[in-house]
N, CA, C and O atoms as CSV, one atom per row, in Angstrom:
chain,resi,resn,atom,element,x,y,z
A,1,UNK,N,N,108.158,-40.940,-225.445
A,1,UNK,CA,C,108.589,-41.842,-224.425
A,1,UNK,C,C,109.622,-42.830,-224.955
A,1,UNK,O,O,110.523,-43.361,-224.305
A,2,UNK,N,N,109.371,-42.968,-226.098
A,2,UNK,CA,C,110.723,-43.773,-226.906
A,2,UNK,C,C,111.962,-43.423,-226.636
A,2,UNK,O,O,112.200,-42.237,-226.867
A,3,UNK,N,N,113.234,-44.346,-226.035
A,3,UNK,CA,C,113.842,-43.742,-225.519
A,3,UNK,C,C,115.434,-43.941,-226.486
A,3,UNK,O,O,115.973,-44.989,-226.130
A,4,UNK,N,N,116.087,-43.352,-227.351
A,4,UNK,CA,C,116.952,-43.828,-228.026
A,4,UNK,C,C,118.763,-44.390,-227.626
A,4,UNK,O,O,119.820,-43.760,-227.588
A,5,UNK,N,N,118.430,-45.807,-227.391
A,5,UNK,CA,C,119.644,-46.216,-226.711
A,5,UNK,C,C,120.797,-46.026,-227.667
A,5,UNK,O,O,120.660,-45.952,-228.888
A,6,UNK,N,N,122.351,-45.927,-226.790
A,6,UNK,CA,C,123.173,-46.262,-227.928
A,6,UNK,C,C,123.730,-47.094,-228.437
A,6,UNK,O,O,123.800,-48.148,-227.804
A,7,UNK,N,N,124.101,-47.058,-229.208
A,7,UNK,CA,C,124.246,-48.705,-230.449
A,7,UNK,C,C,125.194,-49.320,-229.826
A,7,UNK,O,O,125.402,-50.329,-230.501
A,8,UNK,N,N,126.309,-49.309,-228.416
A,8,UNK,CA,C,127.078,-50.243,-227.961
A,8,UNK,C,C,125.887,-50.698,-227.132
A,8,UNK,O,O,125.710,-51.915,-227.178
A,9,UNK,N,N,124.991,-49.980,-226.350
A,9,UNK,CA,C,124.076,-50.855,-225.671
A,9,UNK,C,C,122.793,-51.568,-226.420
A,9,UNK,O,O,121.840,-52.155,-225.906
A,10,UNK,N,N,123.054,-51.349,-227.640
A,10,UNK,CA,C,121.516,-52.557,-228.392
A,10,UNK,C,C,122.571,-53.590,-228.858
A,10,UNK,O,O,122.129,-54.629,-229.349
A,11,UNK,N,N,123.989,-53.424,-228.760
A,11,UNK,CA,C,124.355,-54.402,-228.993
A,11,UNK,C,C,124.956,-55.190,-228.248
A,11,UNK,O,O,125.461,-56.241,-228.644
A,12,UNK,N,N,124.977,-54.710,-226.873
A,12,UNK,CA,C,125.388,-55.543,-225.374
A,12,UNK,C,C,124.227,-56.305,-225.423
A,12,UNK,O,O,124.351,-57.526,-225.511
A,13,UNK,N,N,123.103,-55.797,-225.382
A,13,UNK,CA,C,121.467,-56.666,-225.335
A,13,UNK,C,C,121.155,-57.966,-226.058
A,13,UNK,O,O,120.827,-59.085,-225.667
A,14,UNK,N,N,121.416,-57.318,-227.482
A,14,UNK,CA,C,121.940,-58.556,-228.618
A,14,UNK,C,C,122.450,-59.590,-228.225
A,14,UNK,O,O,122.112,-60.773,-228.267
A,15,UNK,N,N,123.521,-58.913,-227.732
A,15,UNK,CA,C,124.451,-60.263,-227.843
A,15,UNK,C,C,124.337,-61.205,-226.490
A,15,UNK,O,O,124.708,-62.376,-226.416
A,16,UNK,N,N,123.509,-60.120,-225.041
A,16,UNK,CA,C,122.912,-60.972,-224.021
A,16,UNK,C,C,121.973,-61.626,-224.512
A,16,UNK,O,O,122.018,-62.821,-224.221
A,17,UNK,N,N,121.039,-61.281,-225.217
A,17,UNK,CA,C,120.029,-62.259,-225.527
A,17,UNK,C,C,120.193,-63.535,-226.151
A,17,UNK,O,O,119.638,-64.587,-225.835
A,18,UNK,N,N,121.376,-63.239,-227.479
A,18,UNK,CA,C,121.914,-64.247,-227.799
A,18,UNK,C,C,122.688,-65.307,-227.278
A,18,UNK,O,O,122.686,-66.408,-227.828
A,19,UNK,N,N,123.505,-65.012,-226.023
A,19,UNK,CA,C,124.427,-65.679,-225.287
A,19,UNK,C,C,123.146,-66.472,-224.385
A,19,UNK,O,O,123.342,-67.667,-224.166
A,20,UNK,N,N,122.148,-66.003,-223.978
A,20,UNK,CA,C,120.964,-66.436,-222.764
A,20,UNK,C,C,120.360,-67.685,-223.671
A,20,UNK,O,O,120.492,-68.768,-223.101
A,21,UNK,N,N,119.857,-67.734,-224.694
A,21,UNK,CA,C,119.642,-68.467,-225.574
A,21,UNK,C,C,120.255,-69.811,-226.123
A,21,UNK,O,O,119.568,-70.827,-226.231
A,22,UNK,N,N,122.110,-69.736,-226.596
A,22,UNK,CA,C,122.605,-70.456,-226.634
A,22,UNK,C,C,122.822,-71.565,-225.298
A,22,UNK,O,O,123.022,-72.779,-225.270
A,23,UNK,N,N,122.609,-69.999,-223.686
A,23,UNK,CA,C,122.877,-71.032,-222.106
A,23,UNK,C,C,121.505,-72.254,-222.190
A,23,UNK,O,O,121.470,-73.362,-221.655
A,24,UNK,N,N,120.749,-71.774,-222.811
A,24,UNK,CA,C,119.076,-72.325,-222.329
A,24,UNK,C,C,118.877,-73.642,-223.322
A,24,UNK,O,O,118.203,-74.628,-223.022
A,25,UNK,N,N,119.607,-73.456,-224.575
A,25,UNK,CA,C,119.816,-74.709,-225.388
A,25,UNK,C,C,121.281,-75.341,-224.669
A,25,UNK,O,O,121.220,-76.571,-224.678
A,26,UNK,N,N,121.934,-75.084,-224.358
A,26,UNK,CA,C,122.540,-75.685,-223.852
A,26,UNK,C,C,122.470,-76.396,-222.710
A,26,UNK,O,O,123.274,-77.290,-222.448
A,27,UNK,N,N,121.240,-75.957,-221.740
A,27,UNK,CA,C,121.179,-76.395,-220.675
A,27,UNK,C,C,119.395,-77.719,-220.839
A,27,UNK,O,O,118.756,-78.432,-220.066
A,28,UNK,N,N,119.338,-77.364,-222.227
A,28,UNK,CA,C,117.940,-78.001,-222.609
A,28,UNK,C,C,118.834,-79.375,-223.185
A,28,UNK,O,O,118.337,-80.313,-222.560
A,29,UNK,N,N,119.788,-79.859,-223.976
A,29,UNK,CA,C,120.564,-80.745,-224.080
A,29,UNK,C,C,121.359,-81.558,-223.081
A,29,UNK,O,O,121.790,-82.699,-223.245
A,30,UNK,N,N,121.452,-80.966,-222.272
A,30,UNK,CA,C,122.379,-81.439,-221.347
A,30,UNK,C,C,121.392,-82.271,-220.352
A,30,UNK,O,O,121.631,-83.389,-219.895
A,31,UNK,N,N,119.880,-81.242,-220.044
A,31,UNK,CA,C,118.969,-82.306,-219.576
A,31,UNK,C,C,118.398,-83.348,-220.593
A,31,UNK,O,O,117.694,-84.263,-220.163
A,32,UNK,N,N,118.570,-83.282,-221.416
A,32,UNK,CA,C,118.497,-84.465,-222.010
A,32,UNK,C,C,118.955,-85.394,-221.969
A,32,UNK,O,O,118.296,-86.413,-221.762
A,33,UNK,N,N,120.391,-85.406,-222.167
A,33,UNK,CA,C,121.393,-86.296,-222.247
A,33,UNK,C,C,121.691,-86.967,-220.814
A,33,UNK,O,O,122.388,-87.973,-220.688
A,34,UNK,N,N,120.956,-86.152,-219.550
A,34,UNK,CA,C,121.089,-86.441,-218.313
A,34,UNK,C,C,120.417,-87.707,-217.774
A,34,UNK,O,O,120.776,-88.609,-217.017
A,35,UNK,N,N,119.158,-87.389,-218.545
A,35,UNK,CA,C,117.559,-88.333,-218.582
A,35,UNK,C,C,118.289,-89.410,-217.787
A,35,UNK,O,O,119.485,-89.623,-217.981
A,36,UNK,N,N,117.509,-90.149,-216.816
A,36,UNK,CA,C,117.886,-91.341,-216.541
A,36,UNK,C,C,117.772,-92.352,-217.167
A,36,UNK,O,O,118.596,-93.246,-216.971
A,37,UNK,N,N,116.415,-92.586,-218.392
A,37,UNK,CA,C,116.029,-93.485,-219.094
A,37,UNK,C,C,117.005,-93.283,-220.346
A,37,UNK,O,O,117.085,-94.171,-221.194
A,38,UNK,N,N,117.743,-92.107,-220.449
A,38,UNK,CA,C,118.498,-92.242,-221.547
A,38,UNK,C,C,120.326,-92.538,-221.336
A,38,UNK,O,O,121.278,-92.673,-222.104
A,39,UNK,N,N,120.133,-92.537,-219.922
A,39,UNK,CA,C,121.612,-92.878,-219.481
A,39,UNK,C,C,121.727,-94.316,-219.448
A,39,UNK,O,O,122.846,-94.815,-219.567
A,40,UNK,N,N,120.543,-95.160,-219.278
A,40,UNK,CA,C,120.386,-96.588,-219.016
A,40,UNK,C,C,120.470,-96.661,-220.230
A,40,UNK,O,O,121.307,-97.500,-220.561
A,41,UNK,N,N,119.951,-96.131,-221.117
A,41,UNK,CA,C,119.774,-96.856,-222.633
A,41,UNK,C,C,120.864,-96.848,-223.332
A,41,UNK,O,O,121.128,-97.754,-224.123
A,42,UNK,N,N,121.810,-95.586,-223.079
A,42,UNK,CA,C,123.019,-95.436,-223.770
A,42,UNK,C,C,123.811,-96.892,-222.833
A,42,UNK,O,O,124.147,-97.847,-223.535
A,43,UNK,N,N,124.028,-96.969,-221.536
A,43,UNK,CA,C,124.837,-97.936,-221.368
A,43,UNK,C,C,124.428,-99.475,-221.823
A,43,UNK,O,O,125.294,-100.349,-221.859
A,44,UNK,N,N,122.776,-99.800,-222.235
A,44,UNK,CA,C,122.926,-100.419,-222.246
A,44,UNK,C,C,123.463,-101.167,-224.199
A,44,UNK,O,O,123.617,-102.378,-224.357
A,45,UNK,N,N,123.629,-100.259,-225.254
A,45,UNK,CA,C,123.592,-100.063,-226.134
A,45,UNK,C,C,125.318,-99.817,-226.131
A,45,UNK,O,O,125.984,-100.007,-227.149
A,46,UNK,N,N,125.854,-99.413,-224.966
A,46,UNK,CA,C,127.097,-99.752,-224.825
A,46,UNK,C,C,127.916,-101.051,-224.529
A,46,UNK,O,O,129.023,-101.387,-224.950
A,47,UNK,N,N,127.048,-101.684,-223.680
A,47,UNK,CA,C,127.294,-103.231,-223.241
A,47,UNK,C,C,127.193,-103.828,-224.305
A,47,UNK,O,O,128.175,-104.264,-224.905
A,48,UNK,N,N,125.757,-103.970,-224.794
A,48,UNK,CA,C,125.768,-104.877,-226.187
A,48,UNK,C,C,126.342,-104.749,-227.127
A,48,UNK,O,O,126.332,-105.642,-227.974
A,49,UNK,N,N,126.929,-103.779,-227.273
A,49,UNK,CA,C,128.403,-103.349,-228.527
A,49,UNK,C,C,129.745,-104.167,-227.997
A,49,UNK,O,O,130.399,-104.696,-228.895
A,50,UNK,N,N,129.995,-104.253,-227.296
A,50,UNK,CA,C,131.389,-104.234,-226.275
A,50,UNK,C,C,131.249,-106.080,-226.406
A,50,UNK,O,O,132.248,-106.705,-226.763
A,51,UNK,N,N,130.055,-106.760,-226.112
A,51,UNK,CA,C,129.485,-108.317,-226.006
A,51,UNK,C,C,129.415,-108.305,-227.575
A,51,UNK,O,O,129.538,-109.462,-227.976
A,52,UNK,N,N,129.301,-107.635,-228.350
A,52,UNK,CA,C,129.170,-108.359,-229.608
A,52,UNK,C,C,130.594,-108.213,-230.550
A,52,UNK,O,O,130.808,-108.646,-231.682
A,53,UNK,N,N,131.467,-107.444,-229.648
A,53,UNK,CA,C,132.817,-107.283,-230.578
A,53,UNK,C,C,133.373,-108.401,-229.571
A,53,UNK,O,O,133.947,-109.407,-229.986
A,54,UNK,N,N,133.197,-108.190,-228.486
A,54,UNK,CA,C,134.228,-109.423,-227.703
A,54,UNK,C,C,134.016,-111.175,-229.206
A,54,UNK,O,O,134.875,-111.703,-229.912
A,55,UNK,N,N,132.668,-111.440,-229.075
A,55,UNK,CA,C,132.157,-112.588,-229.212
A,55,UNK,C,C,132.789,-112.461,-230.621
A,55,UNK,O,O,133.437,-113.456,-230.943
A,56,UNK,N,N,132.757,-111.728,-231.289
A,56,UNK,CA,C,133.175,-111.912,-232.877
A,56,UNK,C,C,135.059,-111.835,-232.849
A,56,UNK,O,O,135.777,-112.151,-233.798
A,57,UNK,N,N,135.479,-111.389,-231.648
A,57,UNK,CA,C,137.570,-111.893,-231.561
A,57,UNK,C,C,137.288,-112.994,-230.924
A,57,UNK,O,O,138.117,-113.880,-231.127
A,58,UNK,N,N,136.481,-113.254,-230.270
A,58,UNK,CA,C,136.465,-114.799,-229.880
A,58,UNK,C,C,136.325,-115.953,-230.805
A,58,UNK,O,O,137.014,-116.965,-230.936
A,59,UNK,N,N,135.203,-115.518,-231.442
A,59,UNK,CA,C,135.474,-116.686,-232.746
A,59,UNK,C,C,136.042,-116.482,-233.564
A,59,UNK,O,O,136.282,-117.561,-234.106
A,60,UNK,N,N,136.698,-115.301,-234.351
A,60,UNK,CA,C,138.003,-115.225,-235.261
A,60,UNK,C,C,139.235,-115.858,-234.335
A,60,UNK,O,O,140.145,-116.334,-235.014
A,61,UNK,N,N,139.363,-115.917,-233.265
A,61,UNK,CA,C,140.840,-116.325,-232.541
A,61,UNK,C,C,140.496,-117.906,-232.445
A,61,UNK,O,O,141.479,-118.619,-232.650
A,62,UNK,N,N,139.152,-118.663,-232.142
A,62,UNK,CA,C,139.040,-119.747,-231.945
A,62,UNK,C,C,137.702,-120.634,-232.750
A,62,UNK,O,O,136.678,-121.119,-232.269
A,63,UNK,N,N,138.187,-120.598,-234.081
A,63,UNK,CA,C,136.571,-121.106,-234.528
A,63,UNK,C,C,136.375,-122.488,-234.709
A,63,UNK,O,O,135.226,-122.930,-234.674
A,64,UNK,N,N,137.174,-123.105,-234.867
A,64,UNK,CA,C,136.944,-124.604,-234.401
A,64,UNK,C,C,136.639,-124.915,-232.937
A,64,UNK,O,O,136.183,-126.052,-232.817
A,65,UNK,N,N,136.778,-124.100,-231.540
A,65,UNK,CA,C,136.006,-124.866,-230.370
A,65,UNK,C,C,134.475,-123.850,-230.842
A,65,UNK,O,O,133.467,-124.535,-231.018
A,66,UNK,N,N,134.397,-123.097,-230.935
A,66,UNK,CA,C,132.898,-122.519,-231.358
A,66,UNK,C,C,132.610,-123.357,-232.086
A,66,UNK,O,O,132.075,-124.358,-231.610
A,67,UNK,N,N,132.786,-123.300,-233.119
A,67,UNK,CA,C,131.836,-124.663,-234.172
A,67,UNK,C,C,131.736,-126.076,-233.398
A,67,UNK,O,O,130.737,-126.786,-233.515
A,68,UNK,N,N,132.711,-126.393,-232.695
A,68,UNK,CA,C,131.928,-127.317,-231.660
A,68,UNK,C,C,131.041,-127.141,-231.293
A,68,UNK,O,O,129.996,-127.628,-231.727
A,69,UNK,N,N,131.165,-126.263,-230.220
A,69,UNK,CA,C,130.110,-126.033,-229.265
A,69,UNK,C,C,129.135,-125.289,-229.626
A,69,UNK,O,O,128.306,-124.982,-228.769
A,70,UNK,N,N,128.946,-124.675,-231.375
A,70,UNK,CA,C,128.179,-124.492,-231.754
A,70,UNK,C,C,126.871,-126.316,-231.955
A,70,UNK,O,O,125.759,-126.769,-231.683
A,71,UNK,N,N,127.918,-126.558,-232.481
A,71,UNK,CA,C,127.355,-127.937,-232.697
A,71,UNK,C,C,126.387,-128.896,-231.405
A,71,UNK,O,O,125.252,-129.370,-231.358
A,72,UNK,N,N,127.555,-128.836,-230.486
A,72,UNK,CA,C,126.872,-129.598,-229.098
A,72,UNK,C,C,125.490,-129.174,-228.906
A,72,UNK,O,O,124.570,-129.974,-228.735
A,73,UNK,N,N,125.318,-127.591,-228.941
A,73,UNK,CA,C,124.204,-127.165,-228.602
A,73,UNK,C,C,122.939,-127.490,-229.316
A,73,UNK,O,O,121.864,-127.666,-228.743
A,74,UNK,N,N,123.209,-127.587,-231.130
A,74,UNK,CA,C,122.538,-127.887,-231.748
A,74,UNK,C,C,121.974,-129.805,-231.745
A,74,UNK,O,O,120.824,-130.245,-231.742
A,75,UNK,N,N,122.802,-130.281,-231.746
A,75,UNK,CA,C,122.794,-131.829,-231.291
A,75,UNK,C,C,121.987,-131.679,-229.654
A,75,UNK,O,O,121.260,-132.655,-229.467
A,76,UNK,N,N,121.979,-130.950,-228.792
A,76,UNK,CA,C,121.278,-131.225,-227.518
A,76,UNK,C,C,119.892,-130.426,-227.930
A,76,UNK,O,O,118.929,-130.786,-227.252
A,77,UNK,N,N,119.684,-129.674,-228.659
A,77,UNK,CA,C,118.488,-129.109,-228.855
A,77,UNK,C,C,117.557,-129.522,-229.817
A,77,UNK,O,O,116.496,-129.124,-230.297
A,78,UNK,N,N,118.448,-130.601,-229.944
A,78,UNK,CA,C,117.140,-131.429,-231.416
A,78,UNK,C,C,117.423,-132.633,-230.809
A,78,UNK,O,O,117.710,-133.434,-231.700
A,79,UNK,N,N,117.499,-133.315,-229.366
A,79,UNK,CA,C,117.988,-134.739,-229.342
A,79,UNK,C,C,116.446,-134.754,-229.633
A,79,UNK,O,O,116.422,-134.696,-230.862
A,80,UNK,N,N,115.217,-134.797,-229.225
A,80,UNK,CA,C,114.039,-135.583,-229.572
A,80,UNK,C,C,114.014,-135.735,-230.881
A,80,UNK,O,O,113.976,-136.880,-231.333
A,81,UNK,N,N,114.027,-134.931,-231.505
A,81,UNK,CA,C,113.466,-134.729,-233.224
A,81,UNK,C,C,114.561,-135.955,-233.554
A,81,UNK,O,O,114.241,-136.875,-234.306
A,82,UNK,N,N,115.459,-135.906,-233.126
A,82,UNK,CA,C,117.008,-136.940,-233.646
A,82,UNK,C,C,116.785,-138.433,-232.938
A,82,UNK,O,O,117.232,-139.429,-233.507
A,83,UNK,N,N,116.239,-138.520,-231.966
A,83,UNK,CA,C,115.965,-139.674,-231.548
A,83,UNK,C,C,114.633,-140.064,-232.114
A,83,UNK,O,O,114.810,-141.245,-232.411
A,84,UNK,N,N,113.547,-139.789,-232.396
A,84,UNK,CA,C,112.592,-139.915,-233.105
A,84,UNK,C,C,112.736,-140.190,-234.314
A,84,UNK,O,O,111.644,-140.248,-234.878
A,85,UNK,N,N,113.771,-140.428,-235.108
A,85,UNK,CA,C,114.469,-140.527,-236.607
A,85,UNK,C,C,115.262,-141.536,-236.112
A,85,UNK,O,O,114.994,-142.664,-236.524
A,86,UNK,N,N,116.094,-141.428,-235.396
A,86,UNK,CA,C,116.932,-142.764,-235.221
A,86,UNK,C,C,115.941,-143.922,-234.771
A,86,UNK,O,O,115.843,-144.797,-235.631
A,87,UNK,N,N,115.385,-144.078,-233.930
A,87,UNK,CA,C,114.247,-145.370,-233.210
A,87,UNK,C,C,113.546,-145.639,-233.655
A,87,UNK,O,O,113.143,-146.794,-233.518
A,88,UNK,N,N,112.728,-144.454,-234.763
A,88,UNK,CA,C,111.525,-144.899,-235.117
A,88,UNK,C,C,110.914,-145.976,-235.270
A,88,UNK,O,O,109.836,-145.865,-234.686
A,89,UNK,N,N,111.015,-146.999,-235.755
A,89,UNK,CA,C,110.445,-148.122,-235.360
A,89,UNK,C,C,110.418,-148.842,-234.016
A,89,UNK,O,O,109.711,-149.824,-233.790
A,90,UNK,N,N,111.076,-148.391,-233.327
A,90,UNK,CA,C,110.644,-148.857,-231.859
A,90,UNK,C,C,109.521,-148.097,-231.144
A,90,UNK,O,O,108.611,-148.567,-230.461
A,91,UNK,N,N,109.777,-146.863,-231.439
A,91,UNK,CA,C,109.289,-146.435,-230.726
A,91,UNK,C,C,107.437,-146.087,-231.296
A,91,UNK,O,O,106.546,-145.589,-230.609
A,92,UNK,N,N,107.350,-146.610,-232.894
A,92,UNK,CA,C,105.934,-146.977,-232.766
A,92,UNK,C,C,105.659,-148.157,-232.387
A,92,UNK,O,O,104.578,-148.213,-231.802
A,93,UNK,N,N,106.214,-149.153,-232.484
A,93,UNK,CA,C,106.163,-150.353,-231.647
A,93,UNK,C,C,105.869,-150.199,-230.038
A,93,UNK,O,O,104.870,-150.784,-229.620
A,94,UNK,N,N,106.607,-149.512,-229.176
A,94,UNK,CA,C,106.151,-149.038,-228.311
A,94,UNK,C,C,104.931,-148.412,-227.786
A,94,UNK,O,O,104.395,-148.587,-226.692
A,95,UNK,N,N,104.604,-147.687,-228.715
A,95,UNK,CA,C,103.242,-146.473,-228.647
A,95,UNK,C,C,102.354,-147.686,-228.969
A,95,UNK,O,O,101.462,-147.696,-228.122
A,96,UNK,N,N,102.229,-148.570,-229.705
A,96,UNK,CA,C,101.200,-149.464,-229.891
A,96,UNK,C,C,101.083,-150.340,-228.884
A,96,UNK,O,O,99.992,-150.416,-228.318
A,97,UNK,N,N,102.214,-151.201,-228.446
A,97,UNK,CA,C,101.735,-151.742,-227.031
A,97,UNK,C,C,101.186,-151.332,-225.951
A,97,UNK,O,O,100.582,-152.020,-225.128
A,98,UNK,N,N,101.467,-149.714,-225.922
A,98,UNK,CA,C,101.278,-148.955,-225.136
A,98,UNK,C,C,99.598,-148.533,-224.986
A,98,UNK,O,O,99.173,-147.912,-224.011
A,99,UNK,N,N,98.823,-148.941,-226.013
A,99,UNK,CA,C,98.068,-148.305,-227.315
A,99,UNK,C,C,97.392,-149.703,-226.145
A,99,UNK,O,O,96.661,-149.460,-225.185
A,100,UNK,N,N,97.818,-150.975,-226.509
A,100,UNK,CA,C,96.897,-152.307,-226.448
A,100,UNK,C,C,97.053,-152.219,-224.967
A,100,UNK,O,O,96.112,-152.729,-224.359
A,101,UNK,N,N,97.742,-151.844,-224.429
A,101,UNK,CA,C,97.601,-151.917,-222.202
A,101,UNK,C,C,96.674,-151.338,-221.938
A,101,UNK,O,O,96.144,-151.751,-220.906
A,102,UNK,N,N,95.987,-150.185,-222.599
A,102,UNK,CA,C,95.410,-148.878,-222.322
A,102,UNK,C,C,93.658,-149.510,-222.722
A,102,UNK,O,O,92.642,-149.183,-222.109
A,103,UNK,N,N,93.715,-150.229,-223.610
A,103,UNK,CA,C,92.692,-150.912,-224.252
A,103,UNK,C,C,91.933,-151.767,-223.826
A,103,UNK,O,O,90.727,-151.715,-224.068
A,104,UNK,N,N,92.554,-152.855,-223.008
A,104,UNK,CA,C,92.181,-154.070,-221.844
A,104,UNK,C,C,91.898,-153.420,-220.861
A,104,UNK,O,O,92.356,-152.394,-220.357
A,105,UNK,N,N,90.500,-154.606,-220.438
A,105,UNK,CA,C,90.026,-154.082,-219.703
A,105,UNK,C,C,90.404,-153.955,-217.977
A,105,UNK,O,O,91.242,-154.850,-217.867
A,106,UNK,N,N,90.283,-153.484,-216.913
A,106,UNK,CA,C,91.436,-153.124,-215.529
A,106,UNK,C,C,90.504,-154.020,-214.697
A,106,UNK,O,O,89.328,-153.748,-214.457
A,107,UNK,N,N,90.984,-154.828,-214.393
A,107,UNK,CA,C,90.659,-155.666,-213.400
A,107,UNK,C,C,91.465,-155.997,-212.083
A,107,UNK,O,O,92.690,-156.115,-212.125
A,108,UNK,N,N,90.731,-156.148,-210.886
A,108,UNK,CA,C,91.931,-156.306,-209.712
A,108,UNK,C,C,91.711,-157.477,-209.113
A,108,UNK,O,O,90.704,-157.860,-208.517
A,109,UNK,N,N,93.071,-158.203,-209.384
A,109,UNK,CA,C,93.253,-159.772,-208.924
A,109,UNK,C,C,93.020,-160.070,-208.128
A,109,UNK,O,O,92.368,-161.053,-207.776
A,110,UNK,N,N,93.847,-158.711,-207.219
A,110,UNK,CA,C,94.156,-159.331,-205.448
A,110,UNK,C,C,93.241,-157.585,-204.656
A,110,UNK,O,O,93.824,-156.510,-204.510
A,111,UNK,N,N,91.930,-157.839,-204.341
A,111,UNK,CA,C,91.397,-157.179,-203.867
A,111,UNK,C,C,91.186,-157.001,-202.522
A,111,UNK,O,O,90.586,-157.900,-201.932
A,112,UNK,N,N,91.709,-155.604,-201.637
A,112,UNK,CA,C,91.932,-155.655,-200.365
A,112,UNK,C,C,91.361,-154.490,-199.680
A,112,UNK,O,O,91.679,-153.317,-199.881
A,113,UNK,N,N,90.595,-154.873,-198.955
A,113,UNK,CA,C,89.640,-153.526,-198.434
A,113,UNK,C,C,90.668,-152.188,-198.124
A,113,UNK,O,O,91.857,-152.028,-197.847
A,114,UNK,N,N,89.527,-151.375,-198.334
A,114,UNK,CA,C,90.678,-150.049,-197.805
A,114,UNK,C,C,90.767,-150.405,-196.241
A,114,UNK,O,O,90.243,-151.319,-195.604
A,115,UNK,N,N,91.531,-149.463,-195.886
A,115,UNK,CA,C,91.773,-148.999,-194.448
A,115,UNK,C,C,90.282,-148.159,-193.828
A,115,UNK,O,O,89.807,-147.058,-194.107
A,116,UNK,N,N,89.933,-149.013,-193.082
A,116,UNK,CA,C,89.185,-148.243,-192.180
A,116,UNK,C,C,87.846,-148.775,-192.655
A,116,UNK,O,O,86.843,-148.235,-192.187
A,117,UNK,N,N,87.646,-150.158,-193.872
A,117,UNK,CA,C,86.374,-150.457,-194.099
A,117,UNK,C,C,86.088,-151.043,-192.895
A,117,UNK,O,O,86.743,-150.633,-191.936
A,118,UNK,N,N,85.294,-151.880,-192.707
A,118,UNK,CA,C,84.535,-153.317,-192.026
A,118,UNK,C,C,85.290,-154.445,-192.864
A,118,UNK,O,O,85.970,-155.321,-192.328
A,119,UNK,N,N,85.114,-154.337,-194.109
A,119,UNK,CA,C,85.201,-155.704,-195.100
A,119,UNK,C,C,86.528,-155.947,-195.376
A,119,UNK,O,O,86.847,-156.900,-196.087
C-alpha cells in the first residue's frame, strides 16, 4: 500500500510544509505584536522616550531658567522645614503660650441661656 511518490512531489510537500510553518510563525508574531496591551505599552514607552529627550534639549539649551525653577520648587517644598529654622525661637515661644491658654482653666464671663431655654 506504500505508495512511492516522485521526488519533485516530496519536495513540493517539503517545501509546503515548510512555507505553512514559516506563514503560522509569522502570523503567531504579528498577533503578538498586535496585542492591545502591547500596543499601549509600546506607545507608552514611546512617549516617555520622546518627554525625556525633549526635557534633556531643554535644559542643555536653557540651564540657568531650569536651575531656577529647579530651585523655586525646592525653596516652596521645604518652606516649613525653612521657616521652622528661620523663627525658631518664636515659634517655641508661641507653642508655649499656646501651651499656657490651653492650661487655664475655661470659664464664661458673660453667660446667656441658649435659645429656647426658660432661663
Amino acid at each position: 500500500m506504500t505508495q512511492v511518490l516522485p521526488t519533485d512531489l516530496t519536495e513540493a510537500e517539503a517545501r509546503s510544509r515548510n512555507a505553512r510553518a514559516r506563514l503560522f510563525g509569522t502570523l503567531g508574531r504579528m498577533q503578538d505584536k498586535l496585542n492591545p496591551m502591547a500596543l499601549a505599552q509600546d506607545a507608552v514607552e514611546n512617549v516617555a522616550i520622546n518627554v525625556a529627550r525633549d526635557t534633556v534639549a531643554t535644559v542643555r539649551a536653557n540651564p540657568r531658567t531650569v536651575a531656577l525653577a529647579a530651585g523655586a520648587a525646592l525653596l516652596f517644598l521645604a518652606r516649613r522645614p525653612l521657616a521652622r529654622l528661620l523663627v525658631g525661637g518664636a515659634t517655641a515661644a508661641a507653642k508655649a503660650s499656646l501651651k499656657n491658654r490651653s492650661a487655664a482653666p475655661k470659664t464664661r464671663t458673660n453667660a446667656r441661656p441658649k435659645k429656647g431655654s426658660s432661663k
